[in-house]
C-alpha positions as CSV (number, residue, x, y, z in Angstrom):
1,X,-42.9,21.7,-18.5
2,X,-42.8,18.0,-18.1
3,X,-46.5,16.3,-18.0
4,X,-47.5,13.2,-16.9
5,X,-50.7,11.9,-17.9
6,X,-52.2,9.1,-15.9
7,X,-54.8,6.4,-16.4
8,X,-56.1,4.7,-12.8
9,X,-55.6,1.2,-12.9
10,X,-58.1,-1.4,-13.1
11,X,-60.4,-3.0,-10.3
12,X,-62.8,-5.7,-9.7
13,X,-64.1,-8.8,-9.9
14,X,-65.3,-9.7,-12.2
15,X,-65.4,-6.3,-14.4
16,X,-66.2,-5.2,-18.0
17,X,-62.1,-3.9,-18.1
18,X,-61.6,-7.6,-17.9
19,X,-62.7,-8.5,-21.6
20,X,-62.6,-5.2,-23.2
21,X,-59.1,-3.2,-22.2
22,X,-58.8,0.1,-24.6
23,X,-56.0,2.3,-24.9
24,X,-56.5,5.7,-22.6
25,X,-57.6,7.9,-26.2
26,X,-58.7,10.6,-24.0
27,X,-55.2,11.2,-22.6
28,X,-53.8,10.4,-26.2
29,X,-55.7,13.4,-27.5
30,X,-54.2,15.7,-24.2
31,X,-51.2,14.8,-24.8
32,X,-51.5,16.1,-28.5
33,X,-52.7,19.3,-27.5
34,X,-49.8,19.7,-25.1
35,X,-46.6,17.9,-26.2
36,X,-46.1,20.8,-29.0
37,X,-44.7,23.3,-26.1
38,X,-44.4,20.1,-23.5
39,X,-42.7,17.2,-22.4
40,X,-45.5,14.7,-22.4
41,X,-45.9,10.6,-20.8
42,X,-48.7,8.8,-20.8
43,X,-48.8,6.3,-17.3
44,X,-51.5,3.7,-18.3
45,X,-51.9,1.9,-14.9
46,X,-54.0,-0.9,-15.8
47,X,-50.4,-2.0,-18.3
48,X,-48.1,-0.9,-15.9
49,X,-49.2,0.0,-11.9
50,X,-45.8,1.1,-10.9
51,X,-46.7,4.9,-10.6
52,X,-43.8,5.6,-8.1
53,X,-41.2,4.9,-10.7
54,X,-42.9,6.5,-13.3
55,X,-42.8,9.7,-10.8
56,X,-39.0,9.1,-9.9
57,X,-37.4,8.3,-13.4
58,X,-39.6,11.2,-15.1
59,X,-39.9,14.0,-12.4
60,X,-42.8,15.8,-13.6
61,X,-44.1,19.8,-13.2
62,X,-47.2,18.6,-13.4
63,X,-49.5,15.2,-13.1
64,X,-52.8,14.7,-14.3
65,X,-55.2,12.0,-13.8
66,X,-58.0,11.0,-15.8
67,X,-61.0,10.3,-13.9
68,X,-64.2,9.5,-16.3
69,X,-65.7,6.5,-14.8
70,X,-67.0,6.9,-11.0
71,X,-65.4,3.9,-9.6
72,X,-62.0,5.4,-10.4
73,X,-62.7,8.5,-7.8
74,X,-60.8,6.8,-4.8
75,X,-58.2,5.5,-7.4
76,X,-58.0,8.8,-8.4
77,X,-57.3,10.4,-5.2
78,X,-54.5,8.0,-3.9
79,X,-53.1,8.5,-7.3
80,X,-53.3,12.3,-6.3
81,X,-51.7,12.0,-2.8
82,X,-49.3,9.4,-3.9
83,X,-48.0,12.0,-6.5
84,X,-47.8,14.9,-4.0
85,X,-46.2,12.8,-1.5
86,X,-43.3,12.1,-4.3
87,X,-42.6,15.9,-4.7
88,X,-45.1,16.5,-7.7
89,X,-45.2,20.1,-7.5
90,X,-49.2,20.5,-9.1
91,X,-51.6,17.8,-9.7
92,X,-55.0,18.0,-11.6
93,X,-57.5,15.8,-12.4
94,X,-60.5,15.6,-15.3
95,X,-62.8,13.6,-17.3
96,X,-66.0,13.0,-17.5
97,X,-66.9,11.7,-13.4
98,X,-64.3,14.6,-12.4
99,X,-66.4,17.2,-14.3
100,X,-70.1,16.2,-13.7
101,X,-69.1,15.8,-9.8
102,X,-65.7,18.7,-9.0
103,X,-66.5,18.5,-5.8
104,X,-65.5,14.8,-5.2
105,X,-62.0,16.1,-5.4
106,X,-61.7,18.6,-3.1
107,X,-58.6,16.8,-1.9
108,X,-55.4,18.8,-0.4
109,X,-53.1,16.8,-3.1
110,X,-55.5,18.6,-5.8
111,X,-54.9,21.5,-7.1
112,X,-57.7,21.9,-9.7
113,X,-60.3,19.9,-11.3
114,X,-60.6,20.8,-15.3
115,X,-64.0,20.8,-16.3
116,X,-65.4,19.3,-19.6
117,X,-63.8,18.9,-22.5
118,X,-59.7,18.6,-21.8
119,X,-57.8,19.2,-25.1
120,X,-57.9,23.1,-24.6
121,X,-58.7,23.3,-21.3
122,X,-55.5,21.1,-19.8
123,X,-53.7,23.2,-22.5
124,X,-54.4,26.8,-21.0
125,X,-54.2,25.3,-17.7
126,X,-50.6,24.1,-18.1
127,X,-49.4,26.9,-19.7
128,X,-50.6,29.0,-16.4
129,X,-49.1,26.9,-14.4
130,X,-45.5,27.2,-16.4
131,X,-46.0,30.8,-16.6
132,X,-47.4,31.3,-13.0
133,X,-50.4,33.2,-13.8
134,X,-53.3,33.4,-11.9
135,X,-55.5,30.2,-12.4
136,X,-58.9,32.1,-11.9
137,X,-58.7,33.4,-15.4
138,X,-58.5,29.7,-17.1
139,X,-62.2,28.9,-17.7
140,X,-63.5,25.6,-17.1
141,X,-61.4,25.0,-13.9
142,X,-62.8,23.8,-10.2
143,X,-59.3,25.0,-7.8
144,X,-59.3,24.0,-4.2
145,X,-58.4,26.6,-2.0
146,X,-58.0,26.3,1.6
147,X,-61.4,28.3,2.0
148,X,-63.3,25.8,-0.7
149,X,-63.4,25.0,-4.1
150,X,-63.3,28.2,-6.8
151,X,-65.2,27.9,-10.1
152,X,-63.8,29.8,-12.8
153,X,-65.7,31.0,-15.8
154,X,-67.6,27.9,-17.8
155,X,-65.3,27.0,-20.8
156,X,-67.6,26.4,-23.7
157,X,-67.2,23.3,-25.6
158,X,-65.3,22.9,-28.7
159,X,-67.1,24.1,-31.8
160,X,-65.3,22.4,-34.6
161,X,-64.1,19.0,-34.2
162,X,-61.6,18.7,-36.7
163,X,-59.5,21.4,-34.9
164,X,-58.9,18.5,-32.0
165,X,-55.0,17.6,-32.2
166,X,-54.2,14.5,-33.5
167,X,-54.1,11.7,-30.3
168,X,-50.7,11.2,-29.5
169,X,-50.8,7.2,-29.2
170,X,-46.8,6.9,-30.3
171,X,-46.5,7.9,-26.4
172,X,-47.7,4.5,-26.0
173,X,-44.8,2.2,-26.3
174,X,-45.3,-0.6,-29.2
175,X,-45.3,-3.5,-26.7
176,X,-47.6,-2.2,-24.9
177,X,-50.1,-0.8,-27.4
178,X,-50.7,-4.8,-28.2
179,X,-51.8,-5.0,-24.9
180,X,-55.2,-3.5,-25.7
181,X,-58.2,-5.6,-27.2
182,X,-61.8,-6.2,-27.5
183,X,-62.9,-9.7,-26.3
184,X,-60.6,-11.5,-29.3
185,X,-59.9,-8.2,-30.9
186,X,-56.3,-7.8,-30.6
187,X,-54.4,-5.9,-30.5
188,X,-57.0,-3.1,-30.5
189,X,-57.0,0.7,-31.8
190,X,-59.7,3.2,-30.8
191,X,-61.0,6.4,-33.0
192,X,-63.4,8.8,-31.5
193,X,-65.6,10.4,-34.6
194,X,-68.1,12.5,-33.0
195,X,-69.2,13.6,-29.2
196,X,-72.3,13.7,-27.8
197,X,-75.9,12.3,-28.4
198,X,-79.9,13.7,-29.0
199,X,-81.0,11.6,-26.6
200,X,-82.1,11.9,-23.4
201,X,-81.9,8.0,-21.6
202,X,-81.9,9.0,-17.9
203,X,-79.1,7.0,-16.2
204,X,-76.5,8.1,-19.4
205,X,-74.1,10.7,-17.9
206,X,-72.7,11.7,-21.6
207,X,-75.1,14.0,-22.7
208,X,-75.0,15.3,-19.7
209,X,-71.2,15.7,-19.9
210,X,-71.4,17.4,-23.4
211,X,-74.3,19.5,-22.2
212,X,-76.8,18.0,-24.8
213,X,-74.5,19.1,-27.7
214,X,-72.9,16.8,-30.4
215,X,-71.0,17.7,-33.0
216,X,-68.7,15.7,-35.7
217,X,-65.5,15.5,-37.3
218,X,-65.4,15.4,-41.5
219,X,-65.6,12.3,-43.1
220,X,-61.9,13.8,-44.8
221,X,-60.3,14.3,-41.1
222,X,-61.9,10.7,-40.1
223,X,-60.4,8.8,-42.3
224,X,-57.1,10.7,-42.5
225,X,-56.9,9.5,-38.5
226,X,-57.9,5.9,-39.4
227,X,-55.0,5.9,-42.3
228,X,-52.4,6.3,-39.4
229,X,-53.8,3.3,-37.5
230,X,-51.9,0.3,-37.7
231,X,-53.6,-1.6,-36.0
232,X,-56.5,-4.3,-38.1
233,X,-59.5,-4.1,-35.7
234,X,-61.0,-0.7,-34.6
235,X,-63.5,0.3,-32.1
236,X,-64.9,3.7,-32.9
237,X,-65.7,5.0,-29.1
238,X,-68.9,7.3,-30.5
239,X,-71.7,7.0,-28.5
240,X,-73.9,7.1,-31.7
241,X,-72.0,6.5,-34.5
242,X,-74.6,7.1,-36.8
243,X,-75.7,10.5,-35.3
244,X,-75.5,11.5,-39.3
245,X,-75.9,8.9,-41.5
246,X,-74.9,11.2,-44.3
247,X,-71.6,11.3,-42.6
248,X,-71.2,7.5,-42.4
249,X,-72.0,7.5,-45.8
250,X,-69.6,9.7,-47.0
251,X,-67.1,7.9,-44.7
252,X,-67.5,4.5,-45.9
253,X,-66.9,6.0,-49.5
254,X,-63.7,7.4,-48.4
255,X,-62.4,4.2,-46.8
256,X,-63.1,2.2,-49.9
257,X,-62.1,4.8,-52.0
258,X,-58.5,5.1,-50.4
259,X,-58.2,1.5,-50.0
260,X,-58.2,1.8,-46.0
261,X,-59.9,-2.1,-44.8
262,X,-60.3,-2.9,-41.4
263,X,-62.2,-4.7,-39.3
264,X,-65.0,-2.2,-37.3
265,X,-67.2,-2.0,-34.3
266,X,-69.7,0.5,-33.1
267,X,-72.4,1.8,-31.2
268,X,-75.8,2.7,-32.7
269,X,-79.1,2.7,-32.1
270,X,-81.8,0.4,-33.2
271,X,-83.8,2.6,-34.5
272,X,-81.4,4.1,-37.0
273,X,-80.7,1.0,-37.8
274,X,-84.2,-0.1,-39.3
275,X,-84.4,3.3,-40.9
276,X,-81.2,2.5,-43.2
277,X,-80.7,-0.6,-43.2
278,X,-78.6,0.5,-46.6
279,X,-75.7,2.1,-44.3
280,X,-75.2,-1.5,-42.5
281,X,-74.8,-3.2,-45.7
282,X,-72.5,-0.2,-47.4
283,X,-70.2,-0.8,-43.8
284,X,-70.1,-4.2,-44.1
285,X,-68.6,-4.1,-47.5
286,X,-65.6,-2.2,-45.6
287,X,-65.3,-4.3,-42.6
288,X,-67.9,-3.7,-40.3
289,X,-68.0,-7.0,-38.2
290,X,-69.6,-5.8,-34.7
291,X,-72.3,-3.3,-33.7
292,X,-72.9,-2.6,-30.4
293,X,-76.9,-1.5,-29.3
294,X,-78.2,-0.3,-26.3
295,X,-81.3,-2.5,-26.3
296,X,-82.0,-2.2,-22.5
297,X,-84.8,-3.7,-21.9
298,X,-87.4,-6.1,-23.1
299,X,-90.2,-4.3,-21.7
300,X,-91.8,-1.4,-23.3
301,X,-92.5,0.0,-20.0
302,X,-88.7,-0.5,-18.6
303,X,-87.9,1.7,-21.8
304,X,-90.1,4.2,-21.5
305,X,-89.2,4.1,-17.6
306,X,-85.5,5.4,-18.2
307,X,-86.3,7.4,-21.1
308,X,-85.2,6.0,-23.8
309,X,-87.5,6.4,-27.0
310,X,-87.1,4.0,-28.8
311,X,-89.5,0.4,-28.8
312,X,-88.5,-3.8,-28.1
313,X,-90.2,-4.3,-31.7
314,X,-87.8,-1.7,-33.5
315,X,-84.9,-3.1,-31.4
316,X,-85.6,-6.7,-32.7
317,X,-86.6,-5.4,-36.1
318,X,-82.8,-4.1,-36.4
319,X,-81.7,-7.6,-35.2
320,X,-83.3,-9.2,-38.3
321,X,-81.2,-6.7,-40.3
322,X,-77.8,-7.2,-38.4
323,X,-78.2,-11.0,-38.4
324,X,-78.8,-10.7,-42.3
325,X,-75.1,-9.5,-42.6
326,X,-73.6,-12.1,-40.4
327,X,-72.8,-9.1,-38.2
328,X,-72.1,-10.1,-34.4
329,X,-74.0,-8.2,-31.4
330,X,-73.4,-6.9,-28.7
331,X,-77.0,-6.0,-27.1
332,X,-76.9,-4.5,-23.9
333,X,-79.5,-5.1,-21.6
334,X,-80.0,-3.2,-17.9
335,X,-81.5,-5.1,-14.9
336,X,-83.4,-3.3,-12.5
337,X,-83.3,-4.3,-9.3
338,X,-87.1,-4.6,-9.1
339,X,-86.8,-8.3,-11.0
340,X,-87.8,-10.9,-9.1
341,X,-86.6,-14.4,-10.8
342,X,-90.0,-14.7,-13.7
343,X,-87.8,-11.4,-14.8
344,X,-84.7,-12.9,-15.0
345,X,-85.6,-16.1,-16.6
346,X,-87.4,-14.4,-19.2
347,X,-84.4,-12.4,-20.0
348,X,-82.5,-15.7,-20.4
349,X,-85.1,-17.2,-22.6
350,X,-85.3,-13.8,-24.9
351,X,-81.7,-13.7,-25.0
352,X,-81.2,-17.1,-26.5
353,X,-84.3,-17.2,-28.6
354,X,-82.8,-14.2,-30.6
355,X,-79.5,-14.9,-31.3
356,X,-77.7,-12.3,-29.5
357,X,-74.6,-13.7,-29.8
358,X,-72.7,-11.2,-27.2
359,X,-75.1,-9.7,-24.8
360,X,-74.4,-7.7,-22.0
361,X,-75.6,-7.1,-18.6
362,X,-75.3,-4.5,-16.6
363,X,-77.2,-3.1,-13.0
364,X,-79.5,0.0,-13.4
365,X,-77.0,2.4,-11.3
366,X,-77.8,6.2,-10.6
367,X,-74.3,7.8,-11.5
368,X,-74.0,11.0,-9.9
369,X,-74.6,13.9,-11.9
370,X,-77.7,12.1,-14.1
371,X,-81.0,12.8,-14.2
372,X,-81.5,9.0,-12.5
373,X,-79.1,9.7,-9.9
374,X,-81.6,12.9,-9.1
375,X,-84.8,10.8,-9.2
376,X,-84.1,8.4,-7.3
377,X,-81.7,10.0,-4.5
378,X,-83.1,9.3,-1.9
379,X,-83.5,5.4,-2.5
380,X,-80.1,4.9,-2.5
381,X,-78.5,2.7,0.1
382,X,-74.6,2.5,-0.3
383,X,-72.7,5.5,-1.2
384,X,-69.3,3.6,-1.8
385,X,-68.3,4.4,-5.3
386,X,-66.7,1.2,-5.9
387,X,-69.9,-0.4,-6.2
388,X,-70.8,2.0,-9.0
389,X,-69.5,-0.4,-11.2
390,X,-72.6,-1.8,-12.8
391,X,-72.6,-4.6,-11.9
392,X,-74.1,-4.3,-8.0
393,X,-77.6,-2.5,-7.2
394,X,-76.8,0.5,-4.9
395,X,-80.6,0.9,-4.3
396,X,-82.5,-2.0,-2.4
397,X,-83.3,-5.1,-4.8
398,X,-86.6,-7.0,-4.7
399,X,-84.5,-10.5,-3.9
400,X,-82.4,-10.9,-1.5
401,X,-79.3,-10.2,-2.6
402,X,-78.1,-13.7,-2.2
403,X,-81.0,-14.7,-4.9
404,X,-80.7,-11.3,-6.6
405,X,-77.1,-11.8,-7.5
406,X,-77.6,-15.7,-8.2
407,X,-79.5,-14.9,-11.1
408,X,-77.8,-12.0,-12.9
409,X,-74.9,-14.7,-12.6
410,X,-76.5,-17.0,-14.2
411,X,-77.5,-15.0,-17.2
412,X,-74.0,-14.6,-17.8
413,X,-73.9,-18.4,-17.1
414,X,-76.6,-19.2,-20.1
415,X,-75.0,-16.7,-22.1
416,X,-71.5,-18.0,-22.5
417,X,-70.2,-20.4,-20.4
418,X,-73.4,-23.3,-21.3
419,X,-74.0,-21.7,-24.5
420,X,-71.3,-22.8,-26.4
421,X,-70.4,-19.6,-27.5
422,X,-66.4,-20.8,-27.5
423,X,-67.1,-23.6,-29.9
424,X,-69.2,-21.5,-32.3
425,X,-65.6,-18.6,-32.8
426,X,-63.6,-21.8,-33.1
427,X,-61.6,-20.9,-36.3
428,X,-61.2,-17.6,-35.8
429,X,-59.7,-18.2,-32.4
430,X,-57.5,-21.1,-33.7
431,X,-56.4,-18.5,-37.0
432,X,-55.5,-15.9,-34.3
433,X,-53.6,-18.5,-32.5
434,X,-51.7,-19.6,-35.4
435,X,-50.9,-15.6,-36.4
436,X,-49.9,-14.7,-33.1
437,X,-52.5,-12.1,-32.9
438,X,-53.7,-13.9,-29.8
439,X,-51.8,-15.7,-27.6
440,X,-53.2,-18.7,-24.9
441,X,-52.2,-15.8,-22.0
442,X,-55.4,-13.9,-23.7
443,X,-57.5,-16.8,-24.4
444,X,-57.2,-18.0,-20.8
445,X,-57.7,-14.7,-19.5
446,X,-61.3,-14.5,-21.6
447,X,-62.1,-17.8,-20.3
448,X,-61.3,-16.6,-16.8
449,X,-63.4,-13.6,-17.2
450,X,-66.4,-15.2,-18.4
451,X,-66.2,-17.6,-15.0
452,X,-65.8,-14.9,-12.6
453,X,-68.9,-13.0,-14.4
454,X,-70.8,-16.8,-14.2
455,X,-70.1,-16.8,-10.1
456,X,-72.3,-15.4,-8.0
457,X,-69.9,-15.5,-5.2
458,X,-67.9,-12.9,-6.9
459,X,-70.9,-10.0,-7.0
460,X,-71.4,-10.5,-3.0
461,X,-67.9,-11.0,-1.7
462,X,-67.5,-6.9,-2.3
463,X,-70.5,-6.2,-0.9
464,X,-69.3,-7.8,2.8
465,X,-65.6,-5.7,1.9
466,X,-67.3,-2.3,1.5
467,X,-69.4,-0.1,3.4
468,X,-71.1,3.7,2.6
469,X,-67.7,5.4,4.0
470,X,-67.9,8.3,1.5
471,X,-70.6,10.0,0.7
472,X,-72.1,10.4,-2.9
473,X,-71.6,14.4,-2.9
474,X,-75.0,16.2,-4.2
475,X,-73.5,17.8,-7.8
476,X,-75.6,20.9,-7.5
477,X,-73.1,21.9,-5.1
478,X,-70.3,21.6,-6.9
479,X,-71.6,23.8,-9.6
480,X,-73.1,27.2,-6.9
């Protein structure tokens, strides 16, 4: 069968896809569990948005369309009918939104939604369709039927990582692949090491999605996937990288070992952080340049509010250590939309005072299927997924919204476009230039980025566009 994979294309303004576009590595790794009895494209729409012609020059059996985040579920569904319309015989959808919340796509121009993990799952699911079996014996499968939606058995997850195909990214075309990048990280490659997380932060819909398991690929198949990679910066896509710091360890040996130096970013948590502070410095020796931390809030209380088990003195403690190493950091910081403007200033002034030289802010926003979106149900004002994008309060906000969105503009304001930030990468961005890593196309589109981020105008101009047309569907009754 021929299989086209799809990846929604991007929206907004301003939006995180904006300064950080990665290449679709969940549909890489479908498309290695399929292509060996497949024909198998990958359609990344936020490179390329012309879907019909993709349709008509490849004529696909079947499409599928990769639905993680929750502002992609209207995407996702015109992507669907669009697909049916051009005489796609079957059309599925998955990922991590699309699993947590089936019964968002009970859509005509969907056949089935697959349900968690898709390496395996999509696999089966293609082969019944090729071999027109019955779908109600492929686990893990939500299929619309003219009388409702039918779950199939639960598939259960993946037990050994390392048993994961190999992602397919030469389906990318070369050209494009430099198309992907991290702020000034380009062009861009992205490994995925391990899946899920111990932790129970209550607006996260991960460990949700993973159903509180996590598990790990060998340092040996790590670093063999890393080898391949062509690419000189990596982003490892764990949501914990150092889930097992034994692992790390034994990974950074590898690297160095084999000779393998790149430059690396991850996620981890403070805490681990302060607790071996020897694994940073072992990393660093290999390339580590950029750690990512969910530091959330300044305020015990805030943390404790969302769950998240961990303390503002460990998270500056693991500053101290990260600042040591020259390291630069990303901390990300949610705003609740109970601050009133002592809040935000403070936030401005902590910000700056420590040094966090890339912070991020984002909107506390219930995601359906968490246990915040449960909580705090029946607070929620605007059901119009496209302000699910972190960056707009869906609940009622203490300031007006005017005010409210004034000031989460201008901490992006303090943090980059008056702080100098620019002036302080100077030679790196002028060596990129002069490699032709980065071109003044990219540069200009950073700068843009960071202004529309800056511009208050910009957070309330969708709010006047939108309006609660769909409903937020309850998940419990998608999984009866």
């Amino acid at each position: 069968m021929k299989v086209l994979l799809v990846q929604p294309p991007q929206f907004g303004k301003p939006g995180f896809t904006k300064v950080a576009l990665v290449e679709p590595l969940g549909l890489e790794m479908i498309a290695g569990a399929l292509r060996d009895e497949h024909e198998v494209r990958i359609h990344d729409m936020r490179i390329d948005d012309d879907f019909v012609r993709a349709l008509r020059s490849f004529k696909p059996d079947a499409v599928g369309i990769s639905c993680s985040f929750t502002i992609d579920v209207y995407r996702s569904q015109k992507i669907a009918e669009k697909a049916k319309t051009n005489g796609a015989p079957f059309v599925f959808v998955g990922g991590l939104h699309a699993s947590l919340n089936p019964s968002d796509f009970s859509n005509p121009a969907i056949d089935c939604v697959v349900i968690g993990e898709g390496e395996f799952g999509c696999s089966e699911l293609v082969n019944a369709v090729r071999d027109g079996a019955d779908l109600k014996q492929v686990r893990g499968l939500a299929i619309n039927t003219p009388a409702g939606q039918h779950l199939t058995e639960r598939r259960p997850p993946v037990v050994k990582m390392d048993d994961l195909p190999m992602p397919s990214r030469d389906l990318l075309p070369q050209d494009r692949r430099h198309r992907y990048f991290f702020n000034f990280w380009k062009p861009l490659a992205t490994i995925e090491t391990a899946r899920g997380c111990p932790y129970r932060c209550n607006f996260c819909s991960v460990w949700a999605f993973f159903e509180g398991r996590c598990r790990t690929k060998s340092p040996e198949r790590v670093v063999a996937e890393l080898a391949l990679l062509k690419e000189k910066f990596v982003l490892i896509t764990d949501d914990n990288f150092l889930l097992n710091v034994k692992r790390a360890d034994a990974i950074a040996d590898l690297l160095k070992a084999r000779r393998i130096r790149k430059r690396y970013s991850f996620q981890a948590r403070s805490d681990t952080i302060v607790k071996h502070p020897e694994i940073i410095a072992k990393w660093c020796e290999i390339g580590l340049s950029h750690i990512f931390i969910g530091f959330e809030s300044i305020d015990q209380e805030e943390l404790k509010a969302v769950n998240k088990r961990n303390s503002v003195e460990t998270n500056e403690a693991a500053l101290k250590i990260i600042h040591k190493h020259g390291i630069s950091v990303t901390g990300a910081f949610i705003i609740n939309p109970d601050y009133g403007h002592r809040e935000f200033e403070r936030l401005r002034r902590y910000v700056s005072s420590h040094g966090i030289n890339v912070p991020q802010f984002s909107v506390l926003t219930p995601l359906p299927g968490t246990d915040l979106f449960r909580e705090i149900e029946s607070k929620i004002v605007n059901k119009n997924y496209e302000l699910y994008d972190f960056l707009h309060s869906v609940v009622p906000t203490r300031l007006d919204p005017a005010e409210f969105y004034k000031e989460f503009a201008d901490l992006y304001r303090a943090a980059y476009v008056n702080s100098g930030v620019l002036v302080q990468r100077a030679v790196p961005l002028i060596a990129g230039l002069a490699t032709r890593r980065l071109t003044f196309s990219h540069l200009r589109r950073i700068l843009k980025s960071a202004r529309e981020f800056a511009d208050a105008r910009n957070y309330l101009k969708p709010l006047k566009a939108v309006s609660p047309l769909k409903p937020v569907n309850n998940p419990g009754e998608a999984r009866s």
